[in-house]
C-alpha positions as CSV (number, residue, x, y, z in Angstrom):
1,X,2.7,5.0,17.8
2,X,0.8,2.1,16.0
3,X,2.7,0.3,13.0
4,X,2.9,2.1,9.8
5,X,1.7,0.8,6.7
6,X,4.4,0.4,4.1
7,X,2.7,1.7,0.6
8,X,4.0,0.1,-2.4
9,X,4.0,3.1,-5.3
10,X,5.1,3.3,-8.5
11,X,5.5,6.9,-9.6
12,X,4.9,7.2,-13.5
13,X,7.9,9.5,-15.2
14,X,9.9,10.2,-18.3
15,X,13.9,10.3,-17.5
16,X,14.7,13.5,-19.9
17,X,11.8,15.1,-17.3
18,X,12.6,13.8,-14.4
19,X,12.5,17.0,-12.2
20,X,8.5,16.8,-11.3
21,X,9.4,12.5,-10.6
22,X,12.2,13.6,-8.0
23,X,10.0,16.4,-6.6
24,X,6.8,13.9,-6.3
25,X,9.8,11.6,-4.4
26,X,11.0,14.4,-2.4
27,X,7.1,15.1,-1.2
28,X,6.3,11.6,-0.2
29,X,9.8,11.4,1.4
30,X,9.2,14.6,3.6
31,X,5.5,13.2,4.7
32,X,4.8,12.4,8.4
33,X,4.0,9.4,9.5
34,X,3.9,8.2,5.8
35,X,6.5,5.2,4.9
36,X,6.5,4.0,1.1
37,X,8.5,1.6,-1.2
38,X,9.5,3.3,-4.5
39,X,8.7,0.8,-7.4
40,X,10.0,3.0,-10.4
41,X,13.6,3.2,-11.6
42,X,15.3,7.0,-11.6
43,X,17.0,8.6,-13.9
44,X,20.3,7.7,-12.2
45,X,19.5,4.0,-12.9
46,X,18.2,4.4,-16.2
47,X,18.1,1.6,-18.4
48,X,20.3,2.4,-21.6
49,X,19.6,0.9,-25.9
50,X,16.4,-0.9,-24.6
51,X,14.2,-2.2,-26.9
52,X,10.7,-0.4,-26.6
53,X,9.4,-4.7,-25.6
54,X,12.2,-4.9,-23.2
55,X,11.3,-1.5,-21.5
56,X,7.6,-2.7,-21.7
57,X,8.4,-5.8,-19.5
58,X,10.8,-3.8,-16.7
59,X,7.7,-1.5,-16.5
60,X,5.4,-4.5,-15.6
61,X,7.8,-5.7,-13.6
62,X,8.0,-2.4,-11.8
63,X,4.0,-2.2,-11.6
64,X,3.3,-6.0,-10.5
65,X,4.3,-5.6,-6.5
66,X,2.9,-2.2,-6.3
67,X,-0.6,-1.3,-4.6
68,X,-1.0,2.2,-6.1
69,X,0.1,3.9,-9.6
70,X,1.1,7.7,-9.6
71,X,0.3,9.9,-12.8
72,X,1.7,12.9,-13.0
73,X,-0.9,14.7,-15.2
74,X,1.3,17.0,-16.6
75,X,4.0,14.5,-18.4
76,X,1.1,13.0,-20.2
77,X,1.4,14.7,-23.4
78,X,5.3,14.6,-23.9
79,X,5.3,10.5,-23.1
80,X,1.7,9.7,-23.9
81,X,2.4,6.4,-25.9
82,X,4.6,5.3,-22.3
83,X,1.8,6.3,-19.5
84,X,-0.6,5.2,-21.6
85,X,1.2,2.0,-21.5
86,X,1.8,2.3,-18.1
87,X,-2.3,2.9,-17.0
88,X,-3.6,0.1,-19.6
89,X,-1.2,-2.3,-17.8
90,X,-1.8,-1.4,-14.3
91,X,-6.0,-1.7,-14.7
92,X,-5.5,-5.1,-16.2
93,X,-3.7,-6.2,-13.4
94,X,-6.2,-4.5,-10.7
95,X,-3.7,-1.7,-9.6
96,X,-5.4,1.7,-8.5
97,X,-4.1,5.1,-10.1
98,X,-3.8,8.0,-8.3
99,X,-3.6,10.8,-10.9
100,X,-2.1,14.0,-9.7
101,X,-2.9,17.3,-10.9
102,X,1.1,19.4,-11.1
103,X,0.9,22.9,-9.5
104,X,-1.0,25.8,-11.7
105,X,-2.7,22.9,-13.8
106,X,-6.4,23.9,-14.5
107,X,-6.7,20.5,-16.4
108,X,-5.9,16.7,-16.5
109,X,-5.3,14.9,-19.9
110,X,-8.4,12.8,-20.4
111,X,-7.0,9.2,-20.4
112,X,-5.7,10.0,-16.8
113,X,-8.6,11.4,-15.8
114,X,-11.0,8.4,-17.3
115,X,-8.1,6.2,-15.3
116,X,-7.5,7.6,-12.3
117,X,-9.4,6.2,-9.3
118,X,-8.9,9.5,-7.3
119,X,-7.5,13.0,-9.1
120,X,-5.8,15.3,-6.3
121,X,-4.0,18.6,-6.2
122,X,0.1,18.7,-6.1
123,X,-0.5,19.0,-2.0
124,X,1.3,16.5,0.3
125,X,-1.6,15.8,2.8
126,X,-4.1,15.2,-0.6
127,X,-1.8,13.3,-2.2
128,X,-0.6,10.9,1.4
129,X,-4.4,11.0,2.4
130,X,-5.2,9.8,-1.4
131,X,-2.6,6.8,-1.5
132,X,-4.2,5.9,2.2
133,X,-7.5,5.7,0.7
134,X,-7.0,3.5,-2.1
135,X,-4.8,1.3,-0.8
């Protein structure tokens, strides 16, 4: 089998709803023939009494290496002001965003769908075949 690509993702989450973030993980995890780096910070490493410019700078610092962002399209409108923050930063820098529509969702917020290079279903083989493309 050839080489495998290493795809450098961060995955765009809140920590009090982290359960879609660790599914996402668990998805791309269970892919075959799919290898990633995981940019973003979990829950279990969360950063605690940051300032809202400290945060802002570990996020770019998080976004910087990566090739591809992942928007979860149904966090948006709990933690708009931080993916918001998050999709601003990784255009000006060139990054590509993958939005991802969550399972049952007939609808993506608007910013992530103006945003998003690509907008898939919550499938593994869309989303893998998606980060392959716009890589």
């Amino acid at each position: 089998m050839p080489n495998l690509h290493r795809h450098r993702i961060f995955i765009s989450h809140a920590w009090s709803y982290s359960e879609r973030y660790s599914s996402m993980k668990s998805l791309l995890d269970c892919a075959p023939h799919f290898i990633y780096s995981n940019y973003s910070i979990p829950v279990d490493r969360a950063f605690s009494n940051m300032s809202a410019f400290a945060l802002k700078e570990q996020l770019r610092e998080q976004i910087r290496p990566v090739e591809i962002c992942v928007i979860i399209g149904g966090m948006y409108v709990a933690h708009s002001d931080w993916i918001q923050f998050e999709i601003d930063y990784a255009k000006s820098i060139g990054k590509r965003i993958l939005g991802v529509r969550p399972r049952g969702a007939q609808v993506m917020p608007a910013a992530v769908t103006i945003a998003a290079d690509e907008i898939v279903n919550w499938n593994t083989a869309s989303i893998v075949s998606a980060i392959r493309r716009l890589r």
